[in-house]
ModelCIF file with pLDDT and N, C-alpha, C, O atoms, coordinates in Angstrom:
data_MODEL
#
_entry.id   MODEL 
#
_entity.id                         1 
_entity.type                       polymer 
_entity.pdbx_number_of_molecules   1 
#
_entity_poly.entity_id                      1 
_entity_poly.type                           'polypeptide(L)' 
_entity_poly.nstd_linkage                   no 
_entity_poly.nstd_monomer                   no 
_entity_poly.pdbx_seq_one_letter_code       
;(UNK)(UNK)(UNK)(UNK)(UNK)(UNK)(UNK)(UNK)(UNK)(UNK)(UNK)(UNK)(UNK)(UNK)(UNK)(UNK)
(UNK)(UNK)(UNK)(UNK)(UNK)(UNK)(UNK)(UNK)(UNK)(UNK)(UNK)(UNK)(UNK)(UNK)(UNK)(UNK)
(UNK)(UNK)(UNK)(UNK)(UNK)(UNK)(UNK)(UNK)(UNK)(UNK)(UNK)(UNK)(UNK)(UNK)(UNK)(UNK)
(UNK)(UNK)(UNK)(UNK)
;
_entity_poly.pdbx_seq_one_letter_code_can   XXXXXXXXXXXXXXXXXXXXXXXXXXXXXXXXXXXXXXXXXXXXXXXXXXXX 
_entity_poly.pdbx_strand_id                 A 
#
loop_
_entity_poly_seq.entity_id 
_entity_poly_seq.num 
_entity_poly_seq.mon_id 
_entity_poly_seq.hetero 
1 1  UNK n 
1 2  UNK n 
1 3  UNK n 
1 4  UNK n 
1 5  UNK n 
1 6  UNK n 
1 7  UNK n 
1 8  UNK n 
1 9  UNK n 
1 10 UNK n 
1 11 UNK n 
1 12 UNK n 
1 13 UNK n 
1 14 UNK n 
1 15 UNK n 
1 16 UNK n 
1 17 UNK n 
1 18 UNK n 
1 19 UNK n 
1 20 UNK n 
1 21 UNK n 
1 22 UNK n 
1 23 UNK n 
1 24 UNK n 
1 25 UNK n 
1 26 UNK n 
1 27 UNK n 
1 28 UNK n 
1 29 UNK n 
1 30 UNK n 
1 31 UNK n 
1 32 UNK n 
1 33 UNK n 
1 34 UNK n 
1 35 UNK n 
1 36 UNK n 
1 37 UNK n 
1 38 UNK n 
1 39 UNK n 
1 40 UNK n 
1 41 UNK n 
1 42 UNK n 
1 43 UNK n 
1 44 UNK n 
1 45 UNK n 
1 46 UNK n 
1 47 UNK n 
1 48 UNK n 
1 49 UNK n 
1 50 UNK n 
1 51 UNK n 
1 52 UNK n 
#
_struct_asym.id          A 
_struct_asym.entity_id   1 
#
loop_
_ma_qa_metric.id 
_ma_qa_metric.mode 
_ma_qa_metric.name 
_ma_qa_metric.software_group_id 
_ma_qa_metric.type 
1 global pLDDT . pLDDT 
2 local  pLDDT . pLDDT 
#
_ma_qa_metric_global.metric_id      1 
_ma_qa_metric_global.metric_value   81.52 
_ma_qa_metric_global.model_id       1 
_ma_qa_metric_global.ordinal_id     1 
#
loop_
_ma_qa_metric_local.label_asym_id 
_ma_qa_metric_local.label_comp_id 
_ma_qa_metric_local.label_seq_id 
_ma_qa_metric_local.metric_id 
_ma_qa_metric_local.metric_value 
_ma_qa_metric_local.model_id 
_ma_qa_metric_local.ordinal_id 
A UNK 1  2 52.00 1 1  
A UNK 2  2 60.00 1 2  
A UNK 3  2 57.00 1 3  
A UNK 4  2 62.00 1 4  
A UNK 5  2 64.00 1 5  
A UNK 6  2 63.00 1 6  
A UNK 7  2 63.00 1 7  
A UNK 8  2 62.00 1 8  
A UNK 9  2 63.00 1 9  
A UNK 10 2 58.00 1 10 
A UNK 11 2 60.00 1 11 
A UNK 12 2 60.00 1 12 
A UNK 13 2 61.00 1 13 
A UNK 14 2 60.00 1 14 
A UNK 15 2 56.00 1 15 
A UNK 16 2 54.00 1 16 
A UNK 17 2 57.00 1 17 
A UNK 18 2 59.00 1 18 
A UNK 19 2 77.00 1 19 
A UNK 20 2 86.00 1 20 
A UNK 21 2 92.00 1 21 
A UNK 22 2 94.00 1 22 
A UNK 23 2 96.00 1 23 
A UNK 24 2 97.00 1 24 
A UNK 25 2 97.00 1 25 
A UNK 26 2 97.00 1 26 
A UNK 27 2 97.00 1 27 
A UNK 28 2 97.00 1 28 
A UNK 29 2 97.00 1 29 
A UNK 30 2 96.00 1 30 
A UNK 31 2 96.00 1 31 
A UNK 32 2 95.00 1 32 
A UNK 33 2 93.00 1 33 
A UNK 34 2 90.00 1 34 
A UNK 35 2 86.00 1 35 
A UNK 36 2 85.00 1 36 
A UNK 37 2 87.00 1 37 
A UNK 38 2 90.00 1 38 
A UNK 39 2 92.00 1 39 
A UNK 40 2 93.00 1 40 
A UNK 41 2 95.00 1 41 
A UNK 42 2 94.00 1 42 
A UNK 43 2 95.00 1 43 
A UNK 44 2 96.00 1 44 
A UNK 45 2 95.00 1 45 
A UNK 46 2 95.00 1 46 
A UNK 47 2 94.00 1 47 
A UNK 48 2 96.00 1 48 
A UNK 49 2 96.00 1 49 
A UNK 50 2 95.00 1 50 
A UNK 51 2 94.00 1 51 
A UNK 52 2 93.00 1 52 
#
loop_
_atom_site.group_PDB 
_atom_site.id 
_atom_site.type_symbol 
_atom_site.label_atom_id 
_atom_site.label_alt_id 
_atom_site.label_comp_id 
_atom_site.label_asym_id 
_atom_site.label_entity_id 
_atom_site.label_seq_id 
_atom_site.pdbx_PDB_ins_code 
_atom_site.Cartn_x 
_atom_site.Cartn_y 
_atom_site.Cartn_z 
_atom_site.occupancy 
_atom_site.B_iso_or_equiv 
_atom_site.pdbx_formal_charge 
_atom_site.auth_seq_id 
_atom_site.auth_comp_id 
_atom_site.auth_asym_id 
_atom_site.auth_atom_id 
_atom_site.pdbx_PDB_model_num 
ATOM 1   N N  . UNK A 1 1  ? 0.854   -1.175 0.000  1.00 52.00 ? 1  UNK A N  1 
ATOM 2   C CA . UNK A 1 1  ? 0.000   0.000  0.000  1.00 52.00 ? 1  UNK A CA 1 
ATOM 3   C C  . UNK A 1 1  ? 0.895   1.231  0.000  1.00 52.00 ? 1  UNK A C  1 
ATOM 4   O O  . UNK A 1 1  ? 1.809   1.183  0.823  1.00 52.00 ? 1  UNK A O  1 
ATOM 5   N N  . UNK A 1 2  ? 0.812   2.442  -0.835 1.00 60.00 ? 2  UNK A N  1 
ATOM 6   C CA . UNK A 1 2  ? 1.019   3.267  -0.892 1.00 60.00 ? 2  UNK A CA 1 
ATOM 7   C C  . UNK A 1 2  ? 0.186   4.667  -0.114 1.00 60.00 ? 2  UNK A C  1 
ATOM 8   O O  . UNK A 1 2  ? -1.018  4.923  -0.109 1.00 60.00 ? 2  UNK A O  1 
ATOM 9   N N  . UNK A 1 3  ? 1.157   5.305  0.416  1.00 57.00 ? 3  UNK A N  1 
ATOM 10  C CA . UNK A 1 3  ? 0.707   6.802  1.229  1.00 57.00 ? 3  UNK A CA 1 
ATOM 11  C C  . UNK A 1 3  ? 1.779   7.776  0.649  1.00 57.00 ? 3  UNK A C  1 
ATOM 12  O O  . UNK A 1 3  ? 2.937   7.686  0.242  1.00 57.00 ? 3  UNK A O  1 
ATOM 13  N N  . UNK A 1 4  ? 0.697   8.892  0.830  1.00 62.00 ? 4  UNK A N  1 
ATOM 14  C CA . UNK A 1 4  ? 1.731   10.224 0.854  1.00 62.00 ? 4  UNK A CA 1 
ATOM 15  C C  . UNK A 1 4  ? 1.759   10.859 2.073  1.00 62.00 ? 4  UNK A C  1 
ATOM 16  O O  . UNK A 1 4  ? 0.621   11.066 2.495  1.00 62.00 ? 4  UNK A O  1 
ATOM 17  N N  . UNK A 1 5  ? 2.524   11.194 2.699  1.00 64.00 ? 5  UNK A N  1 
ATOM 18  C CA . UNK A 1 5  ? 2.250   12.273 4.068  1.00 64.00 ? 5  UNK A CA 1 
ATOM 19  C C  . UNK A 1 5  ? 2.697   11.754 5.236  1.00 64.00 ? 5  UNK A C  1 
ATOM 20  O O  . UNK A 1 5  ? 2.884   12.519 6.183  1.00 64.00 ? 5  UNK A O  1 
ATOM 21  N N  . UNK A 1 6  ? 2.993   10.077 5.390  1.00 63.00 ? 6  UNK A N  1 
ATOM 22  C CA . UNK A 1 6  ? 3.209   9.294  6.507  1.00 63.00 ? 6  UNK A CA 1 
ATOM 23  C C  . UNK A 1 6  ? 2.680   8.397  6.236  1.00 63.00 ? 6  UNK A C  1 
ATOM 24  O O  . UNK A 1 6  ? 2.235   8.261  5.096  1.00 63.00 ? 6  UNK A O  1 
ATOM 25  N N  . UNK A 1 7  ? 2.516   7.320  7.323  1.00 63.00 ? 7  UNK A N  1 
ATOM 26  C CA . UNK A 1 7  ? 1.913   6.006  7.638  1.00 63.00 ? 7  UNK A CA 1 
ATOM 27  C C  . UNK A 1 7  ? 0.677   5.761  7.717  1.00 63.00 ? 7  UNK A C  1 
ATOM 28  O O  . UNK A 1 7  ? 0.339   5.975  8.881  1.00 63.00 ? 7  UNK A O  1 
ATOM 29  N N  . UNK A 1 8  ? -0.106  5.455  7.159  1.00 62.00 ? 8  UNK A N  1 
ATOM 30  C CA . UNK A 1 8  ? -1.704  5.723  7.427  1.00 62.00 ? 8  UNK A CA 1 
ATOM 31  C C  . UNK A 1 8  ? -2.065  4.568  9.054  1.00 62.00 ? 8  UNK A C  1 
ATOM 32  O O  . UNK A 1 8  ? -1.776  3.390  9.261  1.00 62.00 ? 8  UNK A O  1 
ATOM 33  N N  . UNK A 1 9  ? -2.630  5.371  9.729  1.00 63.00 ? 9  UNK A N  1 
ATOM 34  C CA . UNK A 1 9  ? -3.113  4.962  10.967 1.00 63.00 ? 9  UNK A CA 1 
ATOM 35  C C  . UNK A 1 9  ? -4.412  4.828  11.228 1.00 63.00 ? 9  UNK A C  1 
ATOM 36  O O  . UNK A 1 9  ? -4.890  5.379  12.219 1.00 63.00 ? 9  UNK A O  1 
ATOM 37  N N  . UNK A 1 10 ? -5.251  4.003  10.296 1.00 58.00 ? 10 UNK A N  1 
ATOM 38  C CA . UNK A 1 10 ? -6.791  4.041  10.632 1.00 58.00 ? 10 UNK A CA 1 
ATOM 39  C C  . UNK A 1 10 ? -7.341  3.076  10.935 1.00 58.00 ? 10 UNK A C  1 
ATOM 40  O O  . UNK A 1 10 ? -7.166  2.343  9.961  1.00 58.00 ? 10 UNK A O  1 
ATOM 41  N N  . UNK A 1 11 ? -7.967  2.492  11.718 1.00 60.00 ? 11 UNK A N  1 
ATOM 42  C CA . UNK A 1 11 ? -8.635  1.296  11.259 1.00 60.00 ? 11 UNK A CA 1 
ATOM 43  C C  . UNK A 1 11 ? -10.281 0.875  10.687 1.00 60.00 ? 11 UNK A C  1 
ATOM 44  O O  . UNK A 1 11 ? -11.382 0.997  11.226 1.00 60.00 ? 11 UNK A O  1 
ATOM 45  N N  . UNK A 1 12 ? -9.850  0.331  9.344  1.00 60.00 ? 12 UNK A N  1 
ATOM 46  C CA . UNK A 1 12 ? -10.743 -0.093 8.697  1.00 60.00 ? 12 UNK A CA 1 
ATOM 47  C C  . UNK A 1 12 ? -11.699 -0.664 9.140  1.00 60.00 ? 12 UNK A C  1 
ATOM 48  O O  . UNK A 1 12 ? -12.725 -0.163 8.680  1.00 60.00 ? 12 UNK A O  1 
ATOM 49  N N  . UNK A 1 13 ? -11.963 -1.783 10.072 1.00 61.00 ? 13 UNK A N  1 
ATOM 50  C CA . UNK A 1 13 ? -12.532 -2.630 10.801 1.00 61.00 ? 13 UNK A CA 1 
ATOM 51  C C  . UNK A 1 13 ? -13.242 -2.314 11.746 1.00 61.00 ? 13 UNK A C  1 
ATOM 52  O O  . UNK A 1 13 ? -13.962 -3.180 12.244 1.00 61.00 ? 13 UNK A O  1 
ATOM 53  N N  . UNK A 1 14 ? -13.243 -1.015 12.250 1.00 60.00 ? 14 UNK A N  1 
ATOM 54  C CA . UNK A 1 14 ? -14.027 -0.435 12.842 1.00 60.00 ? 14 UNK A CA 1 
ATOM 55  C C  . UNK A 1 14 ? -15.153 0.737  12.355 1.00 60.00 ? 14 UNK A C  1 
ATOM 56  O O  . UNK A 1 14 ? -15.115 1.883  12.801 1.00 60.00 ? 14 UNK A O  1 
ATOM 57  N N  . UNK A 1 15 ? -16.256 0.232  11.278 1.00 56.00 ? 15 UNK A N  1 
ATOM 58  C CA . UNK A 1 15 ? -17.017 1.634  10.912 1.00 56.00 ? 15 UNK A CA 1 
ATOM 59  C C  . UNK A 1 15 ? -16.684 3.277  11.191 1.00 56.00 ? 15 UNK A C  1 
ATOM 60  O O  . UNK A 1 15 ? -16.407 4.242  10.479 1.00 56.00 ? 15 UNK A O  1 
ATOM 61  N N  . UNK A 1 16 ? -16.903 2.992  12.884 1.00 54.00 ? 16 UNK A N  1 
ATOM 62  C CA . UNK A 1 16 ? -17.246 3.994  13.859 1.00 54.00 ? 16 UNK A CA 1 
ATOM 63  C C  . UNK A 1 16 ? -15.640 5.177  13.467 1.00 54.00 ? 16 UNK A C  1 
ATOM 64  O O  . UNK A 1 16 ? -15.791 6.395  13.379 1.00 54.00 ? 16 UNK A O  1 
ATOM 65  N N  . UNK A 1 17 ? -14.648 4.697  13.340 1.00 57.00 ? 17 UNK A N  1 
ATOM 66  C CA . UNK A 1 17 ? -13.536 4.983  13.509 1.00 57.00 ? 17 UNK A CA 1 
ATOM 67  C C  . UNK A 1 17 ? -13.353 5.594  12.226 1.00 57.00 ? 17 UNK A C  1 
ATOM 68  O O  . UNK A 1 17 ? -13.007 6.769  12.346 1.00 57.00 ? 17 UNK A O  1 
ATOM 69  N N  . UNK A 1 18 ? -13.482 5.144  10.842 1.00 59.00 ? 18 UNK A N  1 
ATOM 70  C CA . UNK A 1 18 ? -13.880 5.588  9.655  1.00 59.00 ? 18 UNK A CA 1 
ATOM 71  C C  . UNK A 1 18 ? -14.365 6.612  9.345  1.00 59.00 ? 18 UNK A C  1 
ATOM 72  O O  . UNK A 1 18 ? -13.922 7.149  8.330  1.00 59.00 ? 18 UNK A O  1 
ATOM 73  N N  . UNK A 1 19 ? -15.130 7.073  9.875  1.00 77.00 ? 19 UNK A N  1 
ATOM 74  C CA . UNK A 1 19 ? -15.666 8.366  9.383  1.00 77.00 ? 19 UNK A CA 1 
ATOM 75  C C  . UNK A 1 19 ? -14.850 9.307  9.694  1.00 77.00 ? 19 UNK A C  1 
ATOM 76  O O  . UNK A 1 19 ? -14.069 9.175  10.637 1.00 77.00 ? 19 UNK A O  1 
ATOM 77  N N  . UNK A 1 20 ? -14.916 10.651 8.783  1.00 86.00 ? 20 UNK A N  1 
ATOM 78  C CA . UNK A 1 20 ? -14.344 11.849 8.976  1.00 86.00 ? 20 UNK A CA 1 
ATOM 79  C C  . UNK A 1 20 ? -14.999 12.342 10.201 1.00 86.00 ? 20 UNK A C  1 
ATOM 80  O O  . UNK A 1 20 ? -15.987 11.914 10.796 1.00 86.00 ? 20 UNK A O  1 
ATOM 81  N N  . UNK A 1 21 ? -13.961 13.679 10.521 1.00 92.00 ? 21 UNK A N  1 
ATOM 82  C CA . UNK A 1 21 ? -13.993 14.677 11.160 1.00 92.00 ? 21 UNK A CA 1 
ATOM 83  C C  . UNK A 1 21 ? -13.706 15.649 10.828 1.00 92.00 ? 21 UNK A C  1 
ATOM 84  O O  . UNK A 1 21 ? -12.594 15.817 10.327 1.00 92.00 ? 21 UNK A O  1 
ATOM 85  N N  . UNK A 1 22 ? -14.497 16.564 10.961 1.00 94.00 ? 22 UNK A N  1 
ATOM 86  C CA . UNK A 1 22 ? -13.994 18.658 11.056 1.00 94.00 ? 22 UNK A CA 1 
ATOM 87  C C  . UNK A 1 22 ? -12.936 18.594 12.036 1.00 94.00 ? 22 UNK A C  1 
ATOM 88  O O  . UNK A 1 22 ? -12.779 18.357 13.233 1.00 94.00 ? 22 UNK A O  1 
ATOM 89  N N  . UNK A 1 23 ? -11.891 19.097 10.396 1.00 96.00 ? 23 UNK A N  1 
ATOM 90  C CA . UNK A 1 23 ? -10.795 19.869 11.780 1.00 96.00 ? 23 UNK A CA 1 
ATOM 91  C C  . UNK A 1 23 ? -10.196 21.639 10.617 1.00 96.00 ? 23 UNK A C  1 
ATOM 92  O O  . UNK A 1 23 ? -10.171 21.896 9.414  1.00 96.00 ? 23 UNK A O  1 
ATOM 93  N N  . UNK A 1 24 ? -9.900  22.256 11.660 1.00 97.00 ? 24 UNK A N  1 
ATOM 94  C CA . UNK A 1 24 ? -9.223  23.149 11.154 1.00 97.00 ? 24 UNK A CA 1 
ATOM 95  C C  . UNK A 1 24 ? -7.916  23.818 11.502 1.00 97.00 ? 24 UNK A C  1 
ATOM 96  O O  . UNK A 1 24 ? -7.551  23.962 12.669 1.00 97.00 ? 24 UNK A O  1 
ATOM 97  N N  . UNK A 1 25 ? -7.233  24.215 10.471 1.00 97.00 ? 25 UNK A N  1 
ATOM 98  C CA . UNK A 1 25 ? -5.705  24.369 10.426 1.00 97.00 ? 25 UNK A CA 1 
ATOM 99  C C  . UNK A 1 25 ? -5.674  25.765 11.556 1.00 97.00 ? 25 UNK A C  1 
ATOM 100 O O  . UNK A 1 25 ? -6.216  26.869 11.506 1.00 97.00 ? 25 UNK A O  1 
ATOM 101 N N  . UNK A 1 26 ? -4.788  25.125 12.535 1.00 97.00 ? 26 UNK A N  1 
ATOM 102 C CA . UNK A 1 26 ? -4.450  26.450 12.649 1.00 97.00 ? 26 UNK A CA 1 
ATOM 103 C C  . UNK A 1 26 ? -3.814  27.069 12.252 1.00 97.00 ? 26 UNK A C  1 
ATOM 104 O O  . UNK A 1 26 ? -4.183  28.238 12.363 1.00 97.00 ? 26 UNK A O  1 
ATOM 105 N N  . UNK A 1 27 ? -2.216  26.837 11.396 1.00 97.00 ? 27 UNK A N  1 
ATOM 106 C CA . UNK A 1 27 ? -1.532  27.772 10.570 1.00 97.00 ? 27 UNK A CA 1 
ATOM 107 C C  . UNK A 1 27 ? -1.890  28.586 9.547  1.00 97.00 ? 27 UNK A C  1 
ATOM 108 O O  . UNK A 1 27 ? -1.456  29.717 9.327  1.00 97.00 ? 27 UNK A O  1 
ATOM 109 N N  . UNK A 1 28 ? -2.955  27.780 8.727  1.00 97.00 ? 28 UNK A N  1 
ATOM 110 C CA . UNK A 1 28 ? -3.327  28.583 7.201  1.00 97.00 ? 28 UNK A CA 1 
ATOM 111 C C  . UNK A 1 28 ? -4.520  28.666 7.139  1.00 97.00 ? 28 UNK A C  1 
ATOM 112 O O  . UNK A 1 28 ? -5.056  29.266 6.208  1.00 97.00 ? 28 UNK A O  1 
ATOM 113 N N  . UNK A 1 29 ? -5.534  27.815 8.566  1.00 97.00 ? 29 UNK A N  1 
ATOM 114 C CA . UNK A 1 29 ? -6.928  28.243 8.674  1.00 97.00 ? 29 UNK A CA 1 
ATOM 115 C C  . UNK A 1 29 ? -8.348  27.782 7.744  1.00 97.00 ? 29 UNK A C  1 
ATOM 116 O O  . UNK A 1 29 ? -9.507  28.196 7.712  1.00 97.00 ? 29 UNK A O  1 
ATOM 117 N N  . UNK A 1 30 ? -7.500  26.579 6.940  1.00 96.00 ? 30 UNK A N  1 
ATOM 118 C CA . UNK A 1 30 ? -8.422  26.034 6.290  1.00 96.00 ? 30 UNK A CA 1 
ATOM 119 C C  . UNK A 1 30 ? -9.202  25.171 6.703  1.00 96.00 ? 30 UNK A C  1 
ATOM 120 O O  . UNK A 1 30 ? -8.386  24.645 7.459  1.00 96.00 ? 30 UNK A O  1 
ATOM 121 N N  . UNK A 1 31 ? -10.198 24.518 6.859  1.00 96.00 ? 31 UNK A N  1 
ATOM 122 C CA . UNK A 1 31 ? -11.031 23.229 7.398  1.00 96.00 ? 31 UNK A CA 1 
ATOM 123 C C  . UNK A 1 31 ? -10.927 22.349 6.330  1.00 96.00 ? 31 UNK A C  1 
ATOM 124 O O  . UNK A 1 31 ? -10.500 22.582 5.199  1.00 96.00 ? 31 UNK A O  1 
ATOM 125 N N  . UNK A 1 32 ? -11.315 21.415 6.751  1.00 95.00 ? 32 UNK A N  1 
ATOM 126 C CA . UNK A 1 32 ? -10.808 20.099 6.082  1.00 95.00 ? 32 UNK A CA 1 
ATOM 127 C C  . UNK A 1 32 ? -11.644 19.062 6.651  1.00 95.00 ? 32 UNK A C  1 
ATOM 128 O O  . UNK A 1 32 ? -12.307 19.372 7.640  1.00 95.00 ? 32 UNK A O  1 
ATOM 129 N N  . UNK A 1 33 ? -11.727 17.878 6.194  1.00 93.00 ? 33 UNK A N  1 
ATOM 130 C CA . UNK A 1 33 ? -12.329 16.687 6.951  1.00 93.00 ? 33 UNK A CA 1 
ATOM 131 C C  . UNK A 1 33 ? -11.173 15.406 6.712  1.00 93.00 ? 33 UNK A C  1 
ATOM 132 O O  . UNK A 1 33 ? -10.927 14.969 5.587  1.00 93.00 ? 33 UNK A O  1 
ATOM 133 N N  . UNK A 1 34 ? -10.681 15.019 7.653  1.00 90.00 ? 34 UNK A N  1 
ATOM 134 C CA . UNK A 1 34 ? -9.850  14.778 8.231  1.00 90.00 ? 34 UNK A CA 1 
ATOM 135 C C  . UNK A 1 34 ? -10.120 13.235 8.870  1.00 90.00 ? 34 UNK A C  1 
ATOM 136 O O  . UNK A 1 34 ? -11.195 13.133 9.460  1.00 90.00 ? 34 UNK A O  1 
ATOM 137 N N  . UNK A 1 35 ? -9.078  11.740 8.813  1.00 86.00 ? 35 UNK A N  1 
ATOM 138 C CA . UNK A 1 35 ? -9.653  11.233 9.498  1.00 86.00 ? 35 UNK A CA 1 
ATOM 139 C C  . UNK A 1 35 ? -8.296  10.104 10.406 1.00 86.00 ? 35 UNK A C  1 
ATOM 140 O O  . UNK A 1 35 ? -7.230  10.593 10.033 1.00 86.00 ? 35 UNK A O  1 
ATOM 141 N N  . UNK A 1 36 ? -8.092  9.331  11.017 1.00 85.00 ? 36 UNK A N  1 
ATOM 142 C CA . UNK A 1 36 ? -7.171  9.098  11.344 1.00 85.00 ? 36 UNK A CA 1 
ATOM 143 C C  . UNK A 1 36 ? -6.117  9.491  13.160 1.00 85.00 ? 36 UNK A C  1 
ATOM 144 O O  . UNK A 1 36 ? -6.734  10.473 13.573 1.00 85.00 ? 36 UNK A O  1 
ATOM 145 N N  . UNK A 1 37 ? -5.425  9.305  13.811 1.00 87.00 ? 37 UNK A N  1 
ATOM 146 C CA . UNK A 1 37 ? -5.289  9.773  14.650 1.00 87.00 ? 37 UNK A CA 1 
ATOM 147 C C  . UNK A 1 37 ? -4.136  11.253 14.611 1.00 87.00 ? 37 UNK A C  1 
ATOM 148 O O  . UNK A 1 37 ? -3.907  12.194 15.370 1.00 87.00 ? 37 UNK A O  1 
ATOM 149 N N  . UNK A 1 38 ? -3.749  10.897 13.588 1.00 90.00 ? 38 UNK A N  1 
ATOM 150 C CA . UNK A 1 38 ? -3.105  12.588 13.586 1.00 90.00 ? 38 UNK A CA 1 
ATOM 151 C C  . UNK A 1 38 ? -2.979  12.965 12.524 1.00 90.00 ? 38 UNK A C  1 
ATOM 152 O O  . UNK A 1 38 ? -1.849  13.165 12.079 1.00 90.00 ? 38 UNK A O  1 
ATOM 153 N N  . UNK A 1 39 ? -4.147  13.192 11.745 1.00 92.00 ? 39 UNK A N  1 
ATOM 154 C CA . UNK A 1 39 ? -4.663  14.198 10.347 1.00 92.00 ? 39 UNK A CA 1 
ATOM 155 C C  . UNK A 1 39 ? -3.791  15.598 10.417 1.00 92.00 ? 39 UNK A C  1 
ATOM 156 O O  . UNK A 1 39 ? -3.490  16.301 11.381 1.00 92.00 ? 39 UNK A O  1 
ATOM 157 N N  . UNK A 1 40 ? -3.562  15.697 9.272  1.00 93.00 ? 40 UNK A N  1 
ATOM 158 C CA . UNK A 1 40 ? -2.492  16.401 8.440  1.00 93.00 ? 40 UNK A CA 1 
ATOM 159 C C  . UNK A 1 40 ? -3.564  17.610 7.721  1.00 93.00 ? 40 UNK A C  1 
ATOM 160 O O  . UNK A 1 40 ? -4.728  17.352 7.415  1.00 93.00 ? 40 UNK A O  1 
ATOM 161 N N  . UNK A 1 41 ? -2.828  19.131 7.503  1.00 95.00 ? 41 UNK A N  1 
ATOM 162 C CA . UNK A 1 41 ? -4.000  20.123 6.325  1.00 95.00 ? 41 UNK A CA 1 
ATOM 163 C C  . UNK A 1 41 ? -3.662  19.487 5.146  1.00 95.00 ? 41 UNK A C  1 
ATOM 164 O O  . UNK A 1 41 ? -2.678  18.755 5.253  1.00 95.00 ? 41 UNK A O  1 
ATOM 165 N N  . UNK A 1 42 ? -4.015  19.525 4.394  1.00 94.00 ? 42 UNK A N  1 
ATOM 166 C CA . UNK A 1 42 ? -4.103  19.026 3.209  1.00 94.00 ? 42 UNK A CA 1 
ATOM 167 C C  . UNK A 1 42 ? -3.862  19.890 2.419  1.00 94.00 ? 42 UNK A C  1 
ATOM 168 O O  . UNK A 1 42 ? -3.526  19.404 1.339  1.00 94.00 ? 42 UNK A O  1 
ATOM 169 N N  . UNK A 1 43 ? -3.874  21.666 2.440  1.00 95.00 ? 43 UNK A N  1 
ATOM 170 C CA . UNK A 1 43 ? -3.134  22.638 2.394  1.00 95.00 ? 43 UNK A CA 1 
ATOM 171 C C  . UNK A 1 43 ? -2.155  22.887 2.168  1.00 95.00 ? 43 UNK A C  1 
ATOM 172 O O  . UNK A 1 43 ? -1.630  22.915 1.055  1.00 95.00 ? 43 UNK A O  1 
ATOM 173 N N  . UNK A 1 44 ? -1.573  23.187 3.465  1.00 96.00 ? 44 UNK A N  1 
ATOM 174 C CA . UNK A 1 44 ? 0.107   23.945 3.837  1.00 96.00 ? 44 UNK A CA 1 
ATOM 175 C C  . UNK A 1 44 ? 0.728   22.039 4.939  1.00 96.00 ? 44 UNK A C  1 
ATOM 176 O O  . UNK A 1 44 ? 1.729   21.868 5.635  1.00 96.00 ? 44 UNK A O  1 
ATOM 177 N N  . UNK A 1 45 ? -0.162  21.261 4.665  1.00 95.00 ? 45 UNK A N  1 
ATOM 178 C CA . UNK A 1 45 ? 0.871   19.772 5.981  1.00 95.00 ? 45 UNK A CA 1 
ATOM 179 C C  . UNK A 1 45 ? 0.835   20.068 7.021  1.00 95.00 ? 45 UNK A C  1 
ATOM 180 O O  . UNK A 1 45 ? 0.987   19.062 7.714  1.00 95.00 ? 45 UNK A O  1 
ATOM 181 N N  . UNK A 1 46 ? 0.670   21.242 7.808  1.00 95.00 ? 46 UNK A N  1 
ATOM 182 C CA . UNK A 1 46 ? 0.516   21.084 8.884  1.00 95.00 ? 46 UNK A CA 1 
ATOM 183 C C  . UNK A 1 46 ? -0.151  19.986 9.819  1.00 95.00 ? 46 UNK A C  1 
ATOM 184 O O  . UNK A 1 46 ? -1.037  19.168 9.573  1.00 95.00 ? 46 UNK A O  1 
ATOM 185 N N  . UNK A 1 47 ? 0.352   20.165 10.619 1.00 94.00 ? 47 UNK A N  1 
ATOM 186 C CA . UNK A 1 47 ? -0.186  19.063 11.149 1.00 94.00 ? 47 UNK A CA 1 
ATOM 187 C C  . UNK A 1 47 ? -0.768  19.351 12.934 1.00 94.00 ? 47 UNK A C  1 
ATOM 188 O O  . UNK A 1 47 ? -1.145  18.453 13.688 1.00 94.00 ? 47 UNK A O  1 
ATOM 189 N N  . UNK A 1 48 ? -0.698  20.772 13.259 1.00 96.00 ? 48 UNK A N  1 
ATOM 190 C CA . UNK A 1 48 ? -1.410  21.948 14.181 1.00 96.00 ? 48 UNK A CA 1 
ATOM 191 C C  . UNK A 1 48 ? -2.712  21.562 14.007 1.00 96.00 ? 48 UNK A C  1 
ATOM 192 O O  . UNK A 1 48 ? -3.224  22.681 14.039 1.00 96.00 ? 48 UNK A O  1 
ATOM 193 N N  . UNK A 1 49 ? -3.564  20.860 13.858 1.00 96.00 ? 49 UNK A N  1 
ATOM 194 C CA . UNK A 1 49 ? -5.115  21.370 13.726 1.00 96.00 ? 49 UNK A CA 1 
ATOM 195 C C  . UNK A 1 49 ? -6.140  21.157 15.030 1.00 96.00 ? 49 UNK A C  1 
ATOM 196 O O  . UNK A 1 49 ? -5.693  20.680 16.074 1.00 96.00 ? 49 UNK A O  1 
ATOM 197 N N  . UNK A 1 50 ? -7.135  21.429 14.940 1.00 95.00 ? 50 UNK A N  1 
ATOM 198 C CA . UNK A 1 50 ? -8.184  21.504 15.815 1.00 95.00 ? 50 UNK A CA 1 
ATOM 199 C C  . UNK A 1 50 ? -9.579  21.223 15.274 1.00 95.00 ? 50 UNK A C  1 
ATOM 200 O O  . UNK A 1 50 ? -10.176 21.804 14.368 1.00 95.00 ? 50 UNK A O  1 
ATOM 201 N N  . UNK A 1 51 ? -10.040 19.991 16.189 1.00 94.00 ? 51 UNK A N  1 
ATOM 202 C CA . UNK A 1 51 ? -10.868 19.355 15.743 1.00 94.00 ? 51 UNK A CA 1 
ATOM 203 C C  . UNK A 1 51 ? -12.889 20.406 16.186 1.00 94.00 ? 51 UNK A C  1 
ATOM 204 O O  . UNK A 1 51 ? -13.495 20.584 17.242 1.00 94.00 ? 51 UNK A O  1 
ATOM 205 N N  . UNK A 1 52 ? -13.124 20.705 15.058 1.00 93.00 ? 52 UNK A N  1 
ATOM 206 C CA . UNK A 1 52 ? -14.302 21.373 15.094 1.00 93.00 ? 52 UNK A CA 1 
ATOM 207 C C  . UNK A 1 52 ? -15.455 20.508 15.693 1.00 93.00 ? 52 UNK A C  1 
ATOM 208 O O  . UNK A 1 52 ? -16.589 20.975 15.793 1.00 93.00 ? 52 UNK A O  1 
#
């Protein structure tokens, strides 16, 4: 399996866990939906965000 950005950390096997989340950048302030235990902007990479 291929990633860009890091290691993907999700698990599949759990529905619940799967779904996105609102988060927003704090460096460049964009929102995003986001899913995983440490979601990245998709932006500028940061990786600062805050979950809405």
């Amino acid at each position: 399996m291929c990633s860009a950005g890091g290691p993907v950390d999700v698990d599949l096997n759990d529905p619940l866990k799967g779904r996105g989340k609102k988060y927003k950048c704090n460096d460049c302030g964009a929102t995003f939906t986001g899913i995983g235990k440490h979601p990245m902007c998709p932006t500028c990479q940061s990786e600062d965000v805050t979950e809405m």
